[in-house]
Residue frames as a rotation matrix with the C-alpha (Angstrom) as fourth column:
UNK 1
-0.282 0.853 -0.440 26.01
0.915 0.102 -0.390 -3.62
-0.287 -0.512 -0.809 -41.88
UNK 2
-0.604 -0.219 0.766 24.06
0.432 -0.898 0.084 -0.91
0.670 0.382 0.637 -43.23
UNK 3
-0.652 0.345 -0.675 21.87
0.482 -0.499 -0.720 1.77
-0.585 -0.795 0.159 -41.45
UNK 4
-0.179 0.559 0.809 18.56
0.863 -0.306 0.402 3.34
0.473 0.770 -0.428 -42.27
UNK 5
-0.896 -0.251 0.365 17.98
0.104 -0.921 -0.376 6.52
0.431 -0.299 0.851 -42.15
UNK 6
-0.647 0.668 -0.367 15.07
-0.059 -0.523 -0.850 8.18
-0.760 -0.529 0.378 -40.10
UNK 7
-0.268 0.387 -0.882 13.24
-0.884 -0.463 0.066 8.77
-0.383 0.798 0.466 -43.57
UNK 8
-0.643 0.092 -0.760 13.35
-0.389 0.816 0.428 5.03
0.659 0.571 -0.489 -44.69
UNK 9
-0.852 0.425 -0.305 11.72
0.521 0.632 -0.574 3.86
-0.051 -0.648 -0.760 -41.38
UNK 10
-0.727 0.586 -0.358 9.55
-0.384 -0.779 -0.495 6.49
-0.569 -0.223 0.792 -41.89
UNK 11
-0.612 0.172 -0.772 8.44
-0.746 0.199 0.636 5.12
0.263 0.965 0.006 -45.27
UNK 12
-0.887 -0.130 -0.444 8.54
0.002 0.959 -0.284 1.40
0.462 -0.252 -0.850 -43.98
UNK 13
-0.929 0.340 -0.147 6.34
0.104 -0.143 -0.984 2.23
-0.356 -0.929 0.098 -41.21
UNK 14
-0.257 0.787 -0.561 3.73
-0.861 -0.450 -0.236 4.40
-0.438 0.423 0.793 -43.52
UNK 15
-0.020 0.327 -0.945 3.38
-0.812 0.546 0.206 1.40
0.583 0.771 0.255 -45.90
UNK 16
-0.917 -0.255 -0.307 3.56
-0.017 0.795 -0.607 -1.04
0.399 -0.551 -0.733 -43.09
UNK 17
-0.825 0.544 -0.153 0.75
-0.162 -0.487 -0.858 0.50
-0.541 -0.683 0.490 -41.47
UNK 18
-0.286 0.437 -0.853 -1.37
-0.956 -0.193 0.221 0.97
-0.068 0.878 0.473 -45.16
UNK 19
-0.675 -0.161 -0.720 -0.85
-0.286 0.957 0.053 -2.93
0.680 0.242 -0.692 -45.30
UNK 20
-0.890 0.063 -0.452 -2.55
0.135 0.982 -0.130 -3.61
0.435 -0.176 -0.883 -42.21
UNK 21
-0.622 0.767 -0.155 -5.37
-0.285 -0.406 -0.868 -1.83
-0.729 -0.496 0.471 -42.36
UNK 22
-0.075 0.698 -0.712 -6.39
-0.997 -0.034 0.072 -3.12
0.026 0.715 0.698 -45.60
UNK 23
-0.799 -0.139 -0.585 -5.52
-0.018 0.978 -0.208 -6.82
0.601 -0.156 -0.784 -44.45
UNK 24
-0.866 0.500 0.016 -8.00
-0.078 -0.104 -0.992 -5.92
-0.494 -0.860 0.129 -41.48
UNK 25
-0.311 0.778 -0.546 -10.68
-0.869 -0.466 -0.169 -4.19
-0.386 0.421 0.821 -43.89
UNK 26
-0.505 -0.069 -0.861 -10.34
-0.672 0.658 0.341 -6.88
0.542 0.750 -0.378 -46.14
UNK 27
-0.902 0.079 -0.425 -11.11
0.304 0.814 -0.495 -9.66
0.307 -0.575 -0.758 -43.22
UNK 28
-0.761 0.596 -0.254 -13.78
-0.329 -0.693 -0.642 -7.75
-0.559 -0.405 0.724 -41.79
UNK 29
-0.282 0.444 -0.851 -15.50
-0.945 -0.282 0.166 -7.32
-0.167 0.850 0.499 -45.15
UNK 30
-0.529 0.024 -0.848 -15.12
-0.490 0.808 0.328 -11.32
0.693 0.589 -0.416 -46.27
UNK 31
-0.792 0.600 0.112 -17.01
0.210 0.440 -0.873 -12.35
-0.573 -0.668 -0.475 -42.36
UNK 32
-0.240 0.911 -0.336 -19.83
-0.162 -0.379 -0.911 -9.80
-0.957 -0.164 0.239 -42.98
UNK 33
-0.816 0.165 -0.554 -19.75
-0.460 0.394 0.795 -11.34
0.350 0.904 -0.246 -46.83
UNK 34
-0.825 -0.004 -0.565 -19.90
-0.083 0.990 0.113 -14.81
0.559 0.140 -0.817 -45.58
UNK 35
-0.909 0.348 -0.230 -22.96
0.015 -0.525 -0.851 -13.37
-0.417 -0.777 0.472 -43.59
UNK 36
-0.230 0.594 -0.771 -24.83
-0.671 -0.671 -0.317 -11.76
-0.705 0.444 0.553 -46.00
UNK 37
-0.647 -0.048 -0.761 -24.43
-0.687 0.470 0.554 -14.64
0.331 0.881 -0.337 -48.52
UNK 38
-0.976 0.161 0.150 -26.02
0.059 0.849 -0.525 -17.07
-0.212 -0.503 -0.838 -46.23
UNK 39
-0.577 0.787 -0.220 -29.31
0.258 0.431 0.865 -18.24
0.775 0.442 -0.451 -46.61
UNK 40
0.160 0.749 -0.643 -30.66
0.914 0.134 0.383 -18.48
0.373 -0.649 -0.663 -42.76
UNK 41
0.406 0.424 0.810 -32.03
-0.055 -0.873 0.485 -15.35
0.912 -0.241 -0.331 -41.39
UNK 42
-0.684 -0.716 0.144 -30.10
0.129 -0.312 -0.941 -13.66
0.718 -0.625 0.306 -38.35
UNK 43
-0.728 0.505 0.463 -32.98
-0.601 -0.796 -0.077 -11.44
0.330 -0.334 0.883 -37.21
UNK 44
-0.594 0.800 -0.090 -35.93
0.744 0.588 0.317 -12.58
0.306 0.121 -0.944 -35.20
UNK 45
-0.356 0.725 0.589 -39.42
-0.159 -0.668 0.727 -11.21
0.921 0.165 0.353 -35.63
UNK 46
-0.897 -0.041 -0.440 -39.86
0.398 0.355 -0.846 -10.64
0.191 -0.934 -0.302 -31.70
UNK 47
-0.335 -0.010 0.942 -42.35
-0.911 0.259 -0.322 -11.28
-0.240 -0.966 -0.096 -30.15
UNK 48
0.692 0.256 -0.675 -43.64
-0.635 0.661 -0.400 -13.75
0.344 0.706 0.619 -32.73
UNK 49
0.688 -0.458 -0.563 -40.33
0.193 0.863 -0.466 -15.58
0.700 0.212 0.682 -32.45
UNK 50
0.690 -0.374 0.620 -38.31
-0.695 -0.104 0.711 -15.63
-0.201 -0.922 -0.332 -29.20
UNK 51
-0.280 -0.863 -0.420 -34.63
-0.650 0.492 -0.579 -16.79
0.706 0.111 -0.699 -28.79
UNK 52
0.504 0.059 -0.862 -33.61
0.464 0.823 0.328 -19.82
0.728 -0.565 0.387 -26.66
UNK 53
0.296 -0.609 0.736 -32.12
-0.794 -0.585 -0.165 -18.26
0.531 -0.536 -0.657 -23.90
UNK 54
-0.074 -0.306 -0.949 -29.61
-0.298 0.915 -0.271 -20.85
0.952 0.263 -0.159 -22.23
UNK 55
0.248 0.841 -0.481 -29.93
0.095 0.473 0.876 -22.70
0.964 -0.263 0.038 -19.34
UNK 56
-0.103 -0.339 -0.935 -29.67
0.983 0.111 -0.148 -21.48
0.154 -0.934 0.321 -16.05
UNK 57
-0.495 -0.023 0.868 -30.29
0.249 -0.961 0.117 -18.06
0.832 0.274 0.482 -17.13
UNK 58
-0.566 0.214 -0.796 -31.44
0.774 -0.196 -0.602 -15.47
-0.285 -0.957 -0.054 -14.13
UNK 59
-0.425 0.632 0.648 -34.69
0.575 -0.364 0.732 -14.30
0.699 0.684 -0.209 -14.92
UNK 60
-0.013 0.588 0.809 -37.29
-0.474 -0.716 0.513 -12.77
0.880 -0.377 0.288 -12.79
UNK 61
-0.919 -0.242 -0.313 -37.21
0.142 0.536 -0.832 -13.43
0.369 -0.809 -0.458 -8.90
UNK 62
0.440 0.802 0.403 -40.26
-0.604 -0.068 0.794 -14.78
0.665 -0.593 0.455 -6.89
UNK 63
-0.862 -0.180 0.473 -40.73
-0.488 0.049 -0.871 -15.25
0.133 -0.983 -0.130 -3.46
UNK 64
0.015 0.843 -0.538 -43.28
0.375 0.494 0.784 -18.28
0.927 -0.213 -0.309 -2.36
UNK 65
-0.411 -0.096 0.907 -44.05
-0.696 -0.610 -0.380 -16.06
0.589 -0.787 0.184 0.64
UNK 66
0.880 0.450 0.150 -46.38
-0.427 0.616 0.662 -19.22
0.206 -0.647 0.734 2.59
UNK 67
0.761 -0.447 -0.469 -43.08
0.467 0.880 -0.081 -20.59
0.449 -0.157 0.879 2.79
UNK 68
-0.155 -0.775 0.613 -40.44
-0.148 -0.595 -0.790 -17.83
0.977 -0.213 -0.022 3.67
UNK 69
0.097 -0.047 -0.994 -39.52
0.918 0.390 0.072 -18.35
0.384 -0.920 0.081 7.51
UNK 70
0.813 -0.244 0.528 -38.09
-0.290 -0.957 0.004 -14.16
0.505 -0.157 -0.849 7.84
UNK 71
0.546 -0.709 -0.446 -34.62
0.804 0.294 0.518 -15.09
-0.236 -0.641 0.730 8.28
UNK 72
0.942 -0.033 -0.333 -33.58
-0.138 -0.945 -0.296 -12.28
-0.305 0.325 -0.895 6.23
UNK 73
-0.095 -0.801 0.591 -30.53
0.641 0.405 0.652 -14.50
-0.762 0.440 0.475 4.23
UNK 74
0.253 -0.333 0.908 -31.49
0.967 0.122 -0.225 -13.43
-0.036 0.935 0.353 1.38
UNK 75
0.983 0.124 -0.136 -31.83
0.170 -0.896 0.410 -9.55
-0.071 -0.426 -0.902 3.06
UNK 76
0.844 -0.472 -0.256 -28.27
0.092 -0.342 0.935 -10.22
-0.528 -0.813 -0.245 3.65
UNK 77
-0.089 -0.595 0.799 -26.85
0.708 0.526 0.471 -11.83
-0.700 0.608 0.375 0.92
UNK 78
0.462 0.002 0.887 -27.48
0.859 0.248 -0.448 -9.14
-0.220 0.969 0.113 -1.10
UNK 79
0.238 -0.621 0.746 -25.29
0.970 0.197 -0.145 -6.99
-0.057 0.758 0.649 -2.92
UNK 80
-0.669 -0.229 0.708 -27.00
0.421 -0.901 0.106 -4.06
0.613 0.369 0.699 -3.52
UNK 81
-0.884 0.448 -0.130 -29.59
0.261 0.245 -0.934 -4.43
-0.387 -0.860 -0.333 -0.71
UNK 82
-0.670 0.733 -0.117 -32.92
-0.544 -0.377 0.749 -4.18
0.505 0.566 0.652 -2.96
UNK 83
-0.086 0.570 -0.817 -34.57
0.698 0.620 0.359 -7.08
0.711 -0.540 -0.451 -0.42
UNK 84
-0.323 0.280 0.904 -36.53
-0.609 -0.793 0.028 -5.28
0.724 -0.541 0.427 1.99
UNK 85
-0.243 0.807 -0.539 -38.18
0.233 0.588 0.775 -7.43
0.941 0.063 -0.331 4.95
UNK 86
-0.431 0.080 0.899 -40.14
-0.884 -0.235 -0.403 -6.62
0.179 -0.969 0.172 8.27
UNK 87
-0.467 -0.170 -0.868 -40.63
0.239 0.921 -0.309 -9.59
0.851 -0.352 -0.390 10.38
UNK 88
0.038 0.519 0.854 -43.27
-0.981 -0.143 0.130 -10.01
0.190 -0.842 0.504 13.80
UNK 89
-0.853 -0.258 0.453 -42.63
-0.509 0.603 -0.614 -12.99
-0.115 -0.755 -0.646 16.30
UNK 90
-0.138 0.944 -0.299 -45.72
0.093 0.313 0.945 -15.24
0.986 0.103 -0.131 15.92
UNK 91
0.292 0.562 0.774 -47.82
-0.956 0.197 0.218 -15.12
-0.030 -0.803 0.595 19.56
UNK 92
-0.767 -0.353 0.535 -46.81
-0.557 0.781 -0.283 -18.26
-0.318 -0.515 -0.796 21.81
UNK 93
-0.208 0.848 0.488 -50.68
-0.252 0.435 -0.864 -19.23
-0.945 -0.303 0.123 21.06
UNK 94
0.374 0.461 -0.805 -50.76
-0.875 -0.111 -0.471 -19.00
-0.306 0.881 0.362 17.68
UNK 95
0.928 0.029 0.371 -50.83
-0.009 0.998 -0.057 -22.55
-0.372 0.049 0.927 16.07
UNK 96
-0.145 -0.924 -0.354 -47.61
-0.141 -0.335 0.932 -23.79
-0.979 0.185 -0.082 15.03
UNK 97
0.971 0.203 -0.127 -47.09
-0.151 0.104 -0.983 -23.26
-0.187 0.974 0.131 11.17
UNK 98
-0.034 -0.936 0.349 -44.25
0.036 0.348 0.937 -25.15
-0.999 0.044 0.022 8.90
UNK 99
0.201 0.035 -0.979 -43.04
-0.940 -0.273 -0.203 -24.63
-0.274 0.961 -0.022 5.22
UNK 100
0.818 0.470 -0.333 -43.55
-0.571 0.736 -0.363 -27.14
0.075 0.487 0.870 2.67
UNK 101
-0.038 -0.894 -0.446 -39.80
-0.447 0.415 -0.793 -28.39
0.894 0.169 -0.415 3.52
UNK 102
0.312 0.456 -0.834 -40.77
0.580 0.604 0.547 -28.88
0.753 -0.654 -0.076 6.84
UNK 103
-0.712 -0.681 0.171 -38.91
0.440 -0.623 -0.647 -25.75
0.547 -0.385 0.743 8.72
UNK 104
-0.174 0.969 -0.173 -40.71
0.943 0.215 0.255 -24.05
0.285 -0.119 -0.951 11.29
UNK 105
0.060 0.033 0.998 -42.24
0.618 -0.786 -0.011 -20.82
0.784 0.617 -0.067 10.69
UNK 106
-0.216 -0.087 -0.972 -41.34
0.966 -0.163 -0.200 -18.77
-0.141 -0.983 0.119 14.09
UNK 107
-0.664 0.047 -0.746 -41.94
-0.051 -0.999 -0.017 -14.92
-0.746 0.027 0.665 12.13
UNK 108
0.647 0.598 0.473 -45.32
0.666 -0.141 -0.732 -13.76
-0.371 0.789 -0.490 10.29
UNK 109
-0.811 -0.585 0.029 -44.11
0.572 -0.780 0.255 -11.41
-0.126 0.224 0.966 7.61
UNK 110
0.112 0.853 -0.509 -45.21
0.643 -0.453 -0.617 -8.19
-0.757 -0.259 -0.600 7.22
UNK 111
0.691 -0.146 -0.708 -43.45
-0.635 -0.590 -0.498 -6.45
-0.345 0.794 -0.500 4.09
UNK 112
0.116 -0.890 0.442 -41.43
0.401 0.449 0.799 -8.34
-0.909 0.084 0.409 1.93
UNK 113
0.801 0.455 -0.389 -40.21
-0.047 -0.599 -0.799 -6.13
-0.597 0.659 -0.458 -1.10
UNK 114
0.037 -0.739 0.672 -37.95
0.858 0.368 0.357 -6.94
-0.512 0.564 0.648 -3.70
UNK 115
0.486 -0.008 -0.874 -36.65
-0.388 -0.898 -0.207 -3.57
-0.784 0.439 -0.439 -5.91
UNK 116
0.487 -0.405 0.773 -35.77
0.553 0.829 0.086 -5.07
-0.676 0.386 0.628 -9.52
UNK 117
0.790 -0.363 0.493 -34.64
0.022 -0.787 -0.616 -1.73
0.612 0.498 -0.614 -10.74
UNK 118
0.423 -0.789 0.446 -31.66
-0.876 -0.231 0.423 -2.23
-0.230 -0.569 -0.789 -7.98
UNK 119
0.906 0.294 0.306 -31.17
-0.209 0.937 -0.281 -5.99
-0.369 0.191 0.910 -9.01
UNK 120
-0.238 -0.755 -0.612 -28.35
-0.968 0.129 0.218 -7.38
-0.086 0.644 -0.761 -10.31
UNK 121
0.813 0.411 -0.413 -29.39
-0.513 0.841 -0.172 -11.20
0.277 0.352 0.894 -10.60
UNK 122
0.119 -0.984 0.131 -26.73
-0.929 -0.157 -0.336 -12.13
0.352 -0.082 -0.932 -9.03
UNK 123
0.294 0.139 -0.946 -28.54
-0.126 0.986 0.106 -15.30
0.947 0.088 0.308 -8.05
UNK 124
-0.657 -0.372 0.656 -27.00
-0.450 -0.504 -0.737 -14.25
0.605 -0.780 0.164 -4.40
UNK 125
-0.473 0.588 0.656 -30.18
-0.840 -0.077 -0.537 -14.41
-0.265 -0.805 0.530 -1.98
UNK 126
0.145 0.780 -0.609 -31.31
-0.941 0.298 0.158 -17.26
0.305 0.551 0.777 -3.82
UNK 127
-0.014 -0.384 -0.923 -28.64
0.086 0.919 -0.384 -19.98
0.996 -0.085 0.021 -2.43
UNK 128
-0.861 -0.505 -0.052 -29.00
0.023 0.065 -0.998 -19.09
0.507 -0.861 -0.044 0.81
UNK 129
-0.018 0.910 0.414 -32.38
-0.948 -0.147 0.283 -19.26
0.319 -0.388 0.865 1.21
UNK 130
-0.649 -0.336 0.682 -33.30
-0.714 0.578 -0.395 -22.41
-0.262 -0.744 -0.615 3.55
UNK 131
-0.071 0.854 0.515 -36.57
0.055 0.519 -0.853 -23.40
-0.996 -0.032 -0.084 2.69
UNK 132
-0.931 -0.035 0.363 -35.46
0.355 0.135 0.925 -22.77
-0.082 0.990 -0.113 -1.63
UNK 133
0.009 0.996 -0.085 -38.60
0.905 -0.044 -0.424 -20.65
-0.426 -0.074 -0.902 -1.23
UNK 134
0.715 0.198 -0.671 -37.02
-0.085 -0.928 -0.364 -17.79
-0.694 0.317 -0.646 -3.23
UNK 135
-0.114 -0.213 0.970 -36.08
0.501 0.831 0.241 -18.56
-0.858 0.514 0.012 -6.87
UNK 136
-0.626 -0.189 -0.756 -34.99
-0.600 -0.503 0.622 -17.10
-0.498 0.844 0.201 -10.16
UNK 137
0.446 0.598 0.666 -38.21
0.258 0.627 -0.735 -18.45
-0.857 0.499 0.126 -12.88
UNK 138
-0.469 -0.627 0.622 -37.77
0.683 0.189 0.705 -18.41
-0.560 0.756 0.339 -16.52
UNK 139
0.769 0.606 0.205 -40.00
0.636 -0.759 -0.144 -15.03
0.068 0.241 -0.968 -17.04
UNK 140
-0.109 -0.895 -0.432 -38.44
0.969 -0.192 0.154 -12.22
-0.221 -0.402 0.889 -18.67
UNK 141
-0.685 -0.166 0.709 -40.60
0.452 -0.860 0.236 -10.16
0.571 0.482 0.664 -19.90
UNK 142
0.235 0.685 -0.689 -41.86
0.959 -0.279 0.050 -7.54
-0.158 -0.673 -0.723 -17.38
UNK 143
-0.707 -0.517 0.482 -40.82
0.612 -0.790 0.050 -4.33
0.354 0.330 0.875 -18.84
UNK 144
0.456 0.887 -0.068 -42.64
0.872 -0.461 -0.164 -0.91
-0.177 0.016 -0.984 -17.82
UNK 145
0.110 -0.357 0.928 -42.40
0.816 -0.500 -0.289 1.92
0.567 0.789 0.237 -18.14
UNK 146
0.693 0.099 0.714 -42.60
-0.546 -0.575 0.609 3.46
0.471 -0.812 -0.344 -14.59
UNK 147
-0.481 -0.875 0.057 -39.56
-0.354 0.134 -0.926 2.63
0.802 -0.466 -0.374 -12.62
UNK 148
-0.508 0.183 0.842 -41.78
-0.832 0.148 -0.534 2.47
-0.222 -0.972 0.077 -9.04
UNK 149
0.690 0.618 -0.377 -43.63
-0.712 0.674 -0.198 -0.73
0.132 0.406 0.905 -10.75
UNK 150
0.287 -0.496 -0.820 -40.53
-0.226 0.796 -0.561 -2.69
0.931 0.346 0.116 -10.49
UNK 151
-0.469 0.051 0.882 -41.09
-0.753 -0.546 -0.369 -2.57
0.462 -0.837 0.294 -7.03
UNK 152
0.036 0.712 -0.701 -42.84
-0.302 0.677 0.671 -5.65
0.953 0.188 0.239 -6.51
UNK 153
-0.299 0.252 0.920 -44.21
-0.952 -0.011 -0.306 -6.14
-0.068 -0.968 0.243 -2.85
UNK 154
-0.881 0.126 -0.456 -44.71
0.045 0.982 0.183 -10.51
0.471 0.141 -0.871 -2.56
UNK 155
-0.730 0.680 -0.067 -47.42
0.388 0.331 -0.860 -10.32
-0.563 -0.654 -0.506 0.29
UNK 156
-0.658 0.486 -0.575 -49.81
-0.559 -0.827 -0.060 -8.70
-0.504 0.282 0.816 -2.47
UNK 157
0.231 0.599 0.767 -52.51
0.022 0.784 -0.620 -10.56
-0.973 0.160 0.168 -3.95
UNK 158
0.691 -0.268 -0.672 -50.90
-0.721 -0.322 -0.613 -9.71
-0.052 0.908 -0.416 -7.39
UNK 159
-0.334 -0.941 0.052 -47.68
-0.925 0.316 -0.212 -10.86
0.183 -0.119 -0.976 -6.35
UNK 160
-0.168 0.313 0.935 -49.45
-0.537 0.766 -0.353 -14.01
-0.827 -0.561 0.039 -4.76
UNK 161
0.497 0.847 0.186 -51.50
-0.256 0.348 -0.902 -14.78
-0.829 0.401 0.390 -7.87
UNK 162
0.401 -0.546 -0.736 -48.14
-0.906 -0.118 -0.406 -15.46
0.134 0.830 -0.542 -9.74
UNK 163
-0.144 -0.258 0.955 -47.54
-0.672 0.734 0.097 -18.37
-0.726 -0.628 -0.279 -7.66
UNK 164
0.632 0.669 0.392 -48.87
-0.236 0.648 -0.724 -21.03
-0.738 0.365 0.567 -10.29
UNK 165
0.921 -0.383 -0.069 -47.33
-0.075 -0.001 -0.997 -19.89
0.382 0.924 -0.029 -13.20
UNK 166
0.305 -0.835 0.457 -43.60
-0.931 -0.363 -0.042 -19.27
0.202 -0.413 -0.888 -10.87
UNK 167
0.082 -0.340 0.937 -43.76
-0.632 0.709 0.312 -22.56
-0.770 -0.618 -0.156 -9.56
UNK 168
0.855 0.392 0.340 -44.27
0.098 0.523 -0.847 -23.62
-0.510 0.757 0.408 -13.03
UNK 169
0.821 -0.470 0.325 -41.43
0.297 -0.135 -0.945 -22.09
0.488 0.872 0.029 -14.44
UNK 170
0.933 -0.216 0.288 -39.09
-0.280 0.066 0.958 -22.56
-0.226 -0.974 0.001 -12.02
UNK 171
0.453 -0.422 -0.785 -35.80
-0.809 0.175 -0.561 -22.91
0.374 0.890 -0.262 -13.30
């Protein structure tokens, strides 16, 4: 049996090493070839051309406020607490009102505010809603460029006047 010195493993090692970095390089290189050789184009010309994005994706969140009861699930369910809601008993007199599931409505709201700059999509506040009256759509672009804009207050006629298109794209 022989023995190597300190100096031979040393070698071994050095040229062991040399080897697999050009075995790496080498791989590397022959993907980003087999890339470059291809024919079909990686890149798309956004906004012209828009990816598929896949299904189930968690996009923007709306609230169909005529329907929300103010249980404050989703208030609870969430994560990072970006659901805001304030909530007023209806008056004994006041007629009775029922969401489109048939639940009856027993609190008027008075603020309901989602922060999507605190968001995580976690898709959370969404399963525990009762009445399925708050719902991830397939809208992702809302960029701005002011943080306090992603603020988005539901009882607003803005917020309201998305209702069409939300219920449309509903995922």
């Amino acid at each position: 049996m022989t023995t190597q010195t300190d100096g031979q493993l040393t070698v071994k090692k050095y040229f062991t090493n040399i080897w697999d970095a050009v075995s790496s390089i080498s791989k590397g290189m022959a993907i980003t070839m087999g890339y470059v050789l291809k024919e079909k184009e990686v890149t798309l010309q956004y906004p012209e051309e828009k990816e598929t994005l896949p299904k189930g994706t968690r996009m923007r969140l709306y609230n169909d406020v005529d329907d929300c009861i103010g249980c404050k699930a989703c208030a609870t369910a969430c994560p990072v607490g970006c659901i805001t809601i304030a909530t007023e008993k209806r008056a004994v007199d006041a007629p009775e009102k029922k969401s489109s599931k048939g639940t009856a409505i027993k609190f008027d709201l008075t603020q309901y505010t989602i922060d999507k700059a605190l968001c995580c999509f976690c898709g959370n506040c969404t399963t525990v809603c009762p009445t399925e009256c708050l719902f991830h759509t397939t809208e992702f672009e809302y960029s701005t460029y002011n943080v306090q804009d992603l603020k988005i207050d539901y009882l607003s006629d803005e917020a309201r006047s998305w209702k069409e298109k939300a219920l449309k794209d509903r995922l």
